[in-house]
C-alpha positions, 0 to 999 in steps of 0.5 A: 601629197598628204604632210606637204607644207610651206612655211612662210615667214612674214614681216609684221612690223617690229616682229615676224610671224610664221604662217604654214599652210599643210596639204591635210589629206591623201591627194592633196598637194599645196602650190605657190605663186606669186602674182602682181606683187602676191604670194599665194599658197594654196591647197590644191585637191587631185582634180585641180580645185583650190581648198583654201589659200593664204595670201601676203603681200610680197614685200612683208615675205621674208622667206617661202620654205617648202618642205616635201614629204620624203618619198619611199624609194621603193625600186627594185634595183636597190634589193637586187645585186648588180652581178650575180656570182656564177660561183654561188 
């Protein structure tokens, strides 16, 4: 979904850096894997295609942070009361 991201955090000798990888447009939503000592982080299209991928080996990652977008709850149970009062 549009404003998803991760944040990965990579040893880079005698510093880290921070790299983020954001899902930019409606539609878009960004998946992690890691695969024979790789993590990938991609941005993926509604239909599966991959936008673009950041790749890093395994063992220099130090942390993987994904932070969602938070949804709307927009459920109608939350507006209407549980019991309705005969009285009123």
């Amino acid at each position: 979904m549009k404003g998803d991201r991760v944040e990965i955090v990579v040893d880079a000798g005698d510093t880290t850096r921070t790299y983020e990888v954001v899902a930019s447009r409606a539609g878009r939503r960004v998946e992690t894997a890691v695969r024979r000592g790789v993590v990938e982080v991609s941005e993926v299209t509604r239909n599966g295609s991959v936008v673009r991928t950041a790749r890093f080996t395994a063992t220099r990652v130090l942390a993987l942070v994904e932070q969602p977008v938070p949804r709307e709850d927009t459920s109608e149970h939350q507006e209407r009361p549980l019991r309705e009062d005969p009285r009123t």
